[in-house]
Each structure stands twice: as structure tokens, then as C-alpha cells.
N, C-alpha and C positions, 0 to 999 in steps of 0.2 A: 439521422434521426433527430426530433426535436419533440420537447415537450414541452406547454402551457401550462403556466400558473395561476389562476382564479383563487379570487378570496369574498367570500360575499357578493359571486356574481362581477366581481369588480376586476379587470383584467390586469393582473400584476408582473409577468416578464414570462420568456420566451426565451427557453437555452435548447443548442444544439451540439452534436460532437458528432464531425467529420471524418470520425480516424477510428482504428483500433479502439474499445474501451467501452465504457460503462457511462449511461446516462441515467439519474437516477433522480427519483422525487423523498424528501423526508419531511417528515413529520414527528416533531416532537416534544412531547408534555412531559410535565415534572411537577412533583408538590411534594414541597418539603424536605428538598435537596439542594446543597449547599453548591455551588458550582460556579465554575468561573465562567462556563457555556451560557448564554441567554437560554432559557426554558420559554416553553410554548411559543414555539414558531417553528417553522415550513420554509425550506429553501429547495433547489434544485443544484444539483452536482451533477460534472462532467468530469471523467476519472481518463486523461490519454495514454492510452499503453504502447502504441503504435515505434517509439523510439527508446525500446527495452535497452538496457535495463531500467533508464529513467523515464519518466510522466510526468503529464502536464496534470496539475488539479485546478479546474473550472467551477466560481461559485456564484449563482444568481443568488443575491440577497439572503437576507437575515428575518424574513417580516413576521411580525408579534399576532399572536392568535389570544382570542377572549372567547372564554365559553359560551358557544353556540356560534361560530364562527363556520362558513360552510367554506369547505377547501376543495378546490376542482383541480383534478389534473389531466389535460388531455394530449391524449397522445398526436402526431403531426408528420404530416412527409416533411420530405426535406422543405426549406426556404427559408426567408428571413428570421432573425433571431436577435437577439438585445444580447450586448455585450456584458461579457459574466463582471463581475463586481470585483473578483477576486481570480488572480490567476496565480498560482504559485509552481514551480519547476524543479524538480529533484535535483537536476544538475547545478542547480543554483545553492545548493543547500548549504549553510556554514560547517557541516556536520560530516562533510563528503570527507574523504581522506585521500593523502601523499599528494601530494605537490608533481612529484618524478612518478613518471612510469617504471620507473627502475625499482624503484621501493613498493610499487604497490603492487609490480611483478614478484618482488622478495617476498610479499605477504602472502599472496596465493600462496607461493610454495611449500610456506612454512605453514600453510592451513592445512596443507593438503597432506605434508609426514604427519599432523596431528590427526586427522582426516584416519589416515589410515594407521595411525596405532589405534585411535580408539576400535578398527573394524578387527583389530587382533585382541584387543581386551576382550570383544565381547566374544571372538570365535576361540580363544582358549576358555573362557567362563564356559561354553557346551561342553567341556572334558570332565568340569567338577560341580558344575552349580545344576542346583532344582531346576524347572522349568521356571516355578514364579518368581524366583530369583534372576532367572535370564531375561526374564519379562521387564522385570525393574531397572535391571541395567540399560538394556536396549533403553527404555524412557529418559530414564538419566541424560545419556549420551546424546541422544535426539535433543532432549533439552536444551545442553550447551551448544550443539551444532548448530539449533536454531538464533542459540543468543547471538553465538560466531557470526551467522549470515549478517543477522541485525546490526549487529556493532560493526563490524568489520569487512566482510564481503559485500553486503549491499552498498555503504559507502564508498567505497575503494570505486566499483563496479560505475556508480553513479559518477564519477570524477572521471574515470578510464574506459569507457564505452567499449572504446576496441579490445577492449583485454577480456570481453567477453565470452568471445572464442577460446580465449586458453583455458577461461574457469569451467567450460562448459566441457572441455575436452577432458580437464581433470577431475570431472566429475563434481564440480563444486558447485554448481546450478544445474 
């Protein structure tokens, strides 16, 4: 799939993605927000999912929009494409975690006794708690889980590809 980028009729770049993923067009204004993001401009993103748990991030340009600025996007078969500006690779990331497969095999594990205490907090709370009360908890717990993924499972995952299999099996993905 590929999409074109137009700006005042003026033909500005050509992204494509070959794989698995997400090809997308943005557009976006701002007034009177403070940001590190440049405001008013239009890029195109390619999102690769294809080599889970890590992706490839694909970015044609950054280009600056002025009111009344006509922006075309047109959609494309496949063929030629202009090389994205920016590529950046989860596996690549400073943020990934353990160095040894051995340790980042010990984290799974110990996510997964924490994994399933919290599923007996919440399954002894049905003995004594309200329903809106079990409602809260259940979020609660979903909360941290999701931080867990964030901080810890997804890193790990991105460093240790093949240990995929065991988080999946332990129900951790």
C-alpha cells in the first residue's frame, strides 16, 4: 500500500509499507499550546508490526502548513516510494531490558506469581465485596497490569523476541 502527499497542488513525498502494519496520513493544528511537537503540519507514518513483539516506525517528513493551505492525500497501488526520513526500531531502543535471557526469563516468572495473585485478590473480593466495589478493583489491578506490560513485559519482550512463546503461553501477552 502507498500513499501520496500534496500540499498546494505541489507534490511533496510518497510512503509505502510492505509488511504487516499501519500506513497512515496526519494532520495537525494547534493554537496556543505550548509543545515540544512542531504544530501545523502533515506527515505520513508507516507503523511495521510484521516482526512482533517489535516494529519498525516509518516517517516521511515534518512539512509546515499556513492557513488555507490545500492538503491532498491520495491513496496508491503498490510501486515506487521516497525513502521515509526517519526510521526508528523497538529493538533498537535504550529502554529495552536484561542483557541475559536468563533474567529476563526470571522476570516473566515473577510477573506471572504476581499475575496470579492479583487474579485471587480479585476472586476472593466476590466472597465479601459489592459489585461496585469489584468493579474498582478489577480497574485498579488492570491498571498496574497494563503499567507492568509497559515498563517491563514489553521491554524485556523487545530485547528477547524468542521468549515470546513462553509469555504467551503464560498468559502474559
Amino acid at each position: 500500500m502507498r500513499l501520496s502527499l500534496s500540499v498546494n497542488n505541489r507534490h511533496i513525498t510518497r510512503a509505502s509499507l510492505k509488511a504487516k502494519g499501519w500506513l497512515g496520513a496526519h494532520v495537525s493544528l494547534s493554537d496556543g499550546i505550548e509543545s515540544e511537537e512542531p504544530s501545523n503540519r502533515v506527515w505520513l507514518q508507516a507503523i511495521d508490526i510484521s516482526e512482533e513483539p517489535n516494529t519498525v516506525h516509518s516517517g516521511w517528513g515534518s512539512f509546515s502548513l499556513s492557513v488555507g493551505d490545500k492538503v491532498e492525500i491520495e491513496v496508491l497501488s503498490d510501486g515506487e516510494f521516497d525513502a521515509p526520513a526517519t526510521v526508528t526500531r523497538t529493538s533498537e531502543s535504550p529502554k529495552n531490558l536484561f542483557s541475559t535471557i536468563e533474567q529476563a526469563r526470571s522476570l516473566l516468572e515473577a510477573i506471572k506469581i504476581c499475575d496470579t495473585a492479583f487474579m485471587e485478590v480479585i476472586e476472593r473480593a466476590h466472597d465479601v465485596e459489592p459489585t461496585e466495589e469489584i468493579d474498582k478493583i478489577r480497574n485498579a489491578i488492570g491498571s498496574v497490569l497494563v503499567e507492568i506490560d509497559q515498563q517491563l513485559i514489553s521491554p524485556t519482550l523487545r530485547r528477547h523476541p524468542e521468549l515470546l512463546a513462553e509469555a504467551q503461553e503464560m498468559k502474559l501477552r
